[in-house]
C-alpha positions as CSV (number, residue, x, y, z in Angstrom):
1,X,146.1,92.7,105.7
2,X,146.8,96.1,103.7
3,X,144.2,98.3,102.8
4,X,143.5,98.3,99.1
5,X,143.3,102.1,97.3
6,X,140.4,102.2,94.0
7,X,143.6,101.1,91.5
8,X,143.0,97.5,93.0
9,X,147.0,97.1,94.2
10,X,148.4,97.0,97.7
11,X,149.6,100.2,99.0
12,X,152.7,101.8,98.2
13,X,155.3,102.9,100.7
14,X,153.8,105.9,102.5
15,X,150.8,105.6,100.5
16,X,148.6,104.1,103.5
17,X,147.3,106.8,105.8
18,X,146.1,108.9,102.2
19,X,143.2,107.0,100.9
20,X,142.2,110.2,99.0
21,X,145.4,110.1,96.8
22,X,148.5,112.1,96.4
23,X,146.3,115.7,97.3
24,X,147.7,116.7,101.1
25,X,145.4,119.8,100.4
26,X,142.2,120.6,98.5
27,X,140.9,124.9,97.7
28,X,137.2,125.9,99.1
29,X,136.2,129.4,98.6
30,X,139.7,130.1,97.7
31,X,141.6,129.2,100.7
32,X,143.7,126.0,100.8
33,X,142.2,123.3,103.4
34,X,143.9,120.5,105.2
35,X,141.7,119.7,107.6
36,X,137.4,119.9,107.0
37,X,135.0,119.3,109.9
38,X,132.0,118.3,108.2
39,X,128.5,119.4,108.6
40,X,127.5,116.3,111.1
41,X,130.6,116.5,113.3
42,X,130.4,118.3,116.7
43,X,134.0,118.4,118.4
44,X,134.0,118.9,122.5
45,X,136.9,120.5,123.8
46,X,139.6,122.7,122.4
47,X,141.8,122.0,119.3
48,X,145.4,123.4,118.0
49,X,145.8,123.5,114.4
50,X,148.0,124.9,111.3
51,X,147.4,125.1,107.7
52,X,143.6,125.7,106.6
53,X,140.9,124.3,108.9
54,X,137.1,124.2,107.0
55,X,134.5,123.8,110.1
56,X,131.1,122.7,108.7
57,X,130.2,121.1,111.7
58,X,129.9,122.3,115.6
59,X,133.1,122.8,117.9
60,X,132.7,123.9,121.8
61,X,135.6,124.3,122.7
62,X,138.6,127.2,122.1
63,X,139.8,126.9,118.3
64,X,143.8,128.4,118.2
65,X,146.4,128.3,115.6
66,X,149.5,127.1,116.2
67,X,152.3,129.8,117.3
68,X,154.5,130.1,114.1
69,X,153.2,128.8,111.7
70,X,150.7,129.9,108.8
71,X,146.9,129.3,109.8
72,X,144.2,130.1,108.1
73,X,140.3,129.4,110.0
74,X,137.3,129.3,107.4
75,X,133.7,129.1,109.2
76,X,130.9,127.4,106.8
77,X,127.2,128.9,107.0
78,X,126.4,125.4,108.9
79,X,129.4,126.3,110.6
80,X,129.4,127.2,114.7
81,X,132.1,127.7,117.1
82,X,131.2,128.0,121.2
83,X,134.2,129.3,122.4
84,X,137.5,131.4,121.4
85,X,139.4,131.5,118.3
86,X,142.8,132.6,117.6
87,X,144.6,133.0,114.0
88,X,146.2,134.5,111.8
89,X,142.9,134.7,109.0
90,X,139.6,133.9,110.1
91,X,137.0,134.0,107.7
92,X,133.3,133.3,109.4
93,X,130.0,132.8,107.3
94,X,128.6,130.8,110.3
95,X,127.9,131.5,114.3
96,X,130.4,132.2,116.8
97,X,129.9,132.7,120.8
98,X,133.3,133.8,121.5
99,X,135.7,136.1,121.1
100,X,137.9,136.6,118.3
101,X,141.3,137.4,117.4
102,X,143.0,137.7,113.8
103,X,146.4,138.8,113.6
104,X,146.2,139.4,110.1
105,X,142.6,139.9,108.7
106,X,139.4,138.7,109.6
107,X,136.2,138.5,107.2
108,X,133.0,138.5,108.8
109,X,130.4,136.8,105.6
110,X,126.8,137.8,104.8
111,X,125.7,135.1,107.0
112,X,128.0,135.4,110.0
113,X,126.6,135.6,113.9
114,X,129.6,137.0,116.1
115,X,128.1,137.0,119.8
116,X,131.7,138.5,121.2
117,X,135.0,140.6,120.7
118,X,136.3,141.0,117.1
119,X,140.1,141.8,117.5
120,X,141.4,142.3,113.8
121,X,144.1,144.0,112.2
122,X,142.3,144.0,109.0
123,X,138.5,143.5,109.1
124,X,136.1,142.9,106.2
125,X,132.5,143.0,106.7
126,X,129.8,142.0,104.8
127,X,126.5,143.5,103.9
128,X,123.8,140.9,106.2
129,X,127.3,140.2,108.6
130,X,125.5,140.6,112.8
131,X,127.9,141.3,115.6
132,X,126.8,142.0,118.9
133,X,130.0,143.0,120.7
134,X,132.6,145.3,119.7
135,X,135.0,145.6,117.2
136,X,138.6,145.6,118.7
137,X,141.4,146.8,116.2
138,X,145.1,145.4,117.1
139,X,148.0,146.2,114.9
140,X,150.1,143.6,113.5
141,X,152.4,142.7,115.7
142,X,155.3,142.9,113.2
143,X,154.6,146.6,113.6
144,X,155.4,148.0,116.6
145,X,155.3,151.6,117.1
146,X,158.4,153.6,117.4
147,X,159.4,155.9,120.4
148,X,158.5,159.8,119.7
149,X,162.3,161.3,118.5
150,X,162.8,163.0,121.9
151,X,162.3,159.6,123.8
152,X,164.5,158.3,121.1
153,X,167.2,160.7,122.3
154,X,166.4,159.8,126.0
155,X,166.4,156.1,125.4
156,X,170.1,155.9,123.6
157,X,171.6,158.4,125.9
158,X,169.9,157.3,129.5
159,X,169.4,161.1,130.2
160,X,166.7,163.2,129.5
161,X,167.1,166.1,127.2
162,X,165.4,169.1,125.7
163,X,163.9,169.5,122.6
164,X,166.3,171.2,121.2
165,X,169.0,169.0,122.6
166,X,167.2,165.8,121.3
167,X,167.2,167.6,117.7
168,X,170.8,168.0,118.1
169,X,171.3,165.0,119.4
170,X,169.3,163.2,116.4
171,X,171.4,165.3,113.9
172,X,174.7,164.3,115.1
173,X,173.6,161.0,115.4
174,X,172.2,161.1,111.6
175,X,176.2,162.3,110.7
């Protein structure tokens, strides 16, 4: 027998499996979450995800984003994590026993407990924030740093060069 929504009707087509309505995705302390873990919920064993991902509860197991696609890791005050975490944004307020690595940014709350690495391109910290462990700063990998101009030189050509034959070598190759 269908499930019945609060309007009192059957289902719709592809209405089933979204008792909460038309909403794929709700805002909580201004990030967009598609998946909440709630405060009495304690998950064993690692999990994949993508989109926004609210942990209230307790996970002990390694927490990673999916390669590719936009991920977003928010850590509630009753929030803990035993294990590693990898995404894009991580946002902590809770405990963590773990390393950590944000490609993008990572915002450690006035209540967050990092026992671990923080590896961050862009870190915020809060006034109250504890970290024991050390604070690890990775550029984004979209930016990769470019060879020195004589290695450029050396690079194109195969041979090495001088510096003055690497600045002539850049200029011709800038005409």
């Amino acid at each position: 027998m269908p499930s019945r929504l609060s309007t009192g009707r059957p289902p719709l087509a592809g209405e089933a499996g979204n008792v909460f309505g038309n909403k794929k995705s709700s805002q909580r302390n201004g990030y967009t979450i598609d998946t909440l873990i709630g405060p009495d919920v304690v998950i064993r064993g690692d999990m994949d995800f993508s989109g926004g991902l609210y942990v209230e509860g307790r996970i002990e197991g390694r927490v990673q984003a999916i390669e590719g696609k936009p991920a977003s890791l928010v850590l509630a005050e009753s929030g803990s994590i035993d294990g590693h975490i990898q995404a894009p944004v991580v946002v902590i307020n809770g405990t963590v026993r773990g390393d950590v690595h944000a490609a993008e940014r990572v915002e450690l709350a006035q209540q967050a407990r990092v026992e671990g690495d923080v590896h961050y391109a862009v870190v915020e910290m809060n006034a109250g924030a504890q970290l024991t462990g050390r604070l690890v700063h990775s550029p984004p990998k979209a930016q990769r740093a470019l060879p020195a101009p004589e290695q450029a030189g050396e690079q194109a050509c195969g041979v090495k060069k001088d510096k003055a034959g690497a600045k002539s070598a850049m200029a011709a190759a800038e005409a």
